[in-house]
C-alpha positions as CSV (number, residue, x, y, z in Angstrom):
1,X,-47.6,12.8,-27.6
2,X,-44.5,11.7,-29.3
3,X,-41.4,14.8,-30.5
4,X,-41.3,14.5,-34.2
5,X,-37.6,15.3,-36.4
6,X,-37.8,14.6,-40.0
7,X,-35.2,15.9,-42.4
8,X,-34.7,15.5,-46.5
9,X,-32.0,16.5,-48.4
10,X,-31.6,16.2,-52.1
11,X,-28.1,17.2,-54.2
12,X,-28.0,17.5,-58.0
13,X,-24.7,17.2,-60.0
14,X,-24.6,19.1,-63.0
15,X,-21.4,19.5,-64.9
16,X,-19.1,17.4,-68.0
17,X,-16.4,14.6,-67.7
18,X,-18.7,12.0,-65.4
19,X,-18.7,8.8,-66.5
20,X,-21.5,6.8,-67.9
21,X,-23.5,5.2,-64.6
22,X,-21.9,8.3,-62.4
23,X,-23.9,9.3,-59.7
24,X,-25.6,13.0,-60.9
25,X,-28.4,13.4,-58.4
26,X,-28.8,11.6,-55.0
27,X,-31.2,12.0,-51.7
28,X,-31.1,11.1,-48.1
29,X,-34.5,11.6,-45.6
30,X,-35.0,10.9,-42.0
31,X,-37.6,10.2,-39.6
32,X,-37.7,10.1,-35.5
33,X,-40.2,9.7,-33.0
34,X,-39.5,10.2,-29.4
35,X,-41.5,9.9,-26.2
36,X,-40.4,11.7,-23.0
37,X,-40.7,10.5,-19.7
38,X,-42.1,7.5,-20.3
39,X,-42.8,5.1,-17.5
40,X,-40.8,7.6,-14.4
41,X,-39.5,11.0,-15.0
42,X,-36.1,11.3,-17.2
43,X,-36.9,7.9,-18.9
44,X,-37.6,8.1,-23.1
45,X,-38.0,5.7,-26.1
46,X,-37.5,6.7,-29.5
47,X,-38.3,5.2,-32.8
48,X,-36.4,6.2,-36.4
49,X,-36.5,5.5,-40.3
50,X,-34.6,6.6,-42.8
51,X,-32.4,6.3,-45.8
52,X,-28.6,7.3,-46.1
53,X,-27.5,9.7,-48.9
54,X,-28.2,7.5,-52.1
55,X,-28.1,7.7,-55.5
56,X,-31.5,8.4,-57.4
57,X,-30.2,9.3,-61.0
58,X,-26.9,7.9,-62.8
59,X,-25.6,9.4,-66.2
60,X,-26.5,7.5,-69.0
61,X,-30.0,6.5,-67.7
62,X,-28.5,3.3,-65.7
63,X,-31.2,1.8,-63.3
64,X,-30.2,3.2,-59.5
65,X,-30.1,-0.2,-56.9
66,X,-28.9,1.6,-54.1
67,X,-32.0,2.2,-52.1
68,X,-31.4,1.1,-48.4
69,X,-33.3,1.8,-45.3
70,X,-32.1,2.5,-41.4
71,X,-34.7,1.7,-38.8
72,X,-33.5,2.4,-34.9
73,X,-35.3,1.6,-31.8
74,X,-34.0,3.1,-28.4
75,X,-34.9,3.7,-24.5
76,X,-33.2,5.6,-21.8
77,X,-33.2,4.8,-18.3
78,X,-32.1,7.0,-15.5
79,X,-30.9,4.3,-13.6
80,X,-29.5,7.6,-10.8
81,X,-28.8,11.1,-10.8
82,X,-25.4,10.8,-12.3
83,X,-26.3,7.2,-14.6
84,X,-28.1,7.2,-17.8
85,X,-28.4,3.8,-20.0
86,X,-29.5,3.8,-23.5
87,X,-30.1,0.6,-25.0
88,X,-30.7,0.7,-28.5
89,X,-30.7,-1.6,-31.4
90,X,-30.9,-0.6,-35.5
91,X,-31.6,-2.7,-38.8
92,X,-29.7,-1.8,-42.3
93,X,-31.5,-3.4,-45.3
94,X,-28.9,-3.2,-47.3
95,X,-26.0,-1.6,-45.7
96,X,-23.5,-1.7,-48.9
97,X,-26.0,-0.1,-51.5
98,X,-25.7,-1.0,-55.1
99,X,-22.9,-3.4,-54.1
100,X,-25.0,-5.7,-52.0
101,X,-26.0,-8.0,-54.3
102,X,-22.2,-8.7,-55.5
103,X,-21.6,-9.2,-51.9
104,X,-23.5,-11.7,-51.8
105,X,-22.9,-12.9,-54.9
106,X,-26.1,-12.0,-56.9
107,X,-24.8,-10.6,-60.0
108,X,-28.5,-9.9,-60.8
109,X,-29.2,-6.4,-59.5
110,X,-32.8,-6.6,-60.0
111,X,-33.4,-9.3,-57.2
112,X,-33.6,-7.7,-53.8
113,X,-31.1,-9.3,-51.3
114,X,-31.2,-10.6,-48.2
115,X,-28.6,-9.4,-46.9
116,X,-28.5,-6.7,-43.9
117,X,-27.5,-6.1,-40.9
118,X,-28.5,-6.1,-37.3
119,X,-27.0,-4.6,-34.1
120,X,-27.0,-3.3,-30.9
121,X,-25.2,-1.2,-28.5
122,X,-25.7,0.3,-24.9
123,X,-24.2,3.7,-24.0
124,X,-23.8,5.1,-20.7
125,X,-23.4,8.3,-19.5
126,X,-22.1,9.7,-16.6
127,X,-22.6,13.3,-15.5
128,X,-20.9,15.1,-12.2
């Protein structure tokens, strides 16, 4: 049975002088999964999904394009007492927000992009 973390946060804005398309209301949520001692004792794999702080609601009533998404896969091995390795690799869908299309030089903001970006890392850790 996996360890569940989920978070949401929401902020509203509220005040005079913002310009028209200003960001007055934006949200960010979170979801992890994670499995402990999978396959030997210490070792763990995790799963997450989420969406960075984003706009939802612009002054003026401007359409909002700056939904993007963060999905993370990961696994520890204790490789000895002192070693631990954590592979891991993540997926952005759209890592610049309502600027993705222009990077890619969409100036149609109602197409979805392809753009996004994959990675990887490994972290070690060493305790004495």
């Amino acid at each position: 049975m996996p360890s569940v973390s989920a978070s949401y946060s929401e902020s509203h804005v509220k005040g005079y002088g913002f310009k028209k398309g200003s960001p007055i209301s934006s949200s960010s949520w979170f979801l992890g999964l994670k499995w402990d001692n999978v396959f030997d004792l210490g070792n763990d794999i995790g799963f997450a999904i989420g969406q960075p702080n984003h706009a939802t609601n612009l002054k003026g009533g401007y359409g909002v394009y700056d939904g993007n998404y963060l999905m993370e896969l990961f696994a520890s091995f204790q490789v000895t007492d002192n070693l631990m390795v954590t592979p891991a690799v993540f997926w952005l869908t759209r890592p610049l927000g309502q600027f993705t299309d222009n990077f890619t030089n969409d100036q149609d903001p109602s197409k979805n992009s392809t753009f996004g970006v994959f990675g990887g890392l490994i972290q070690s850790t060493f305790r004495f």
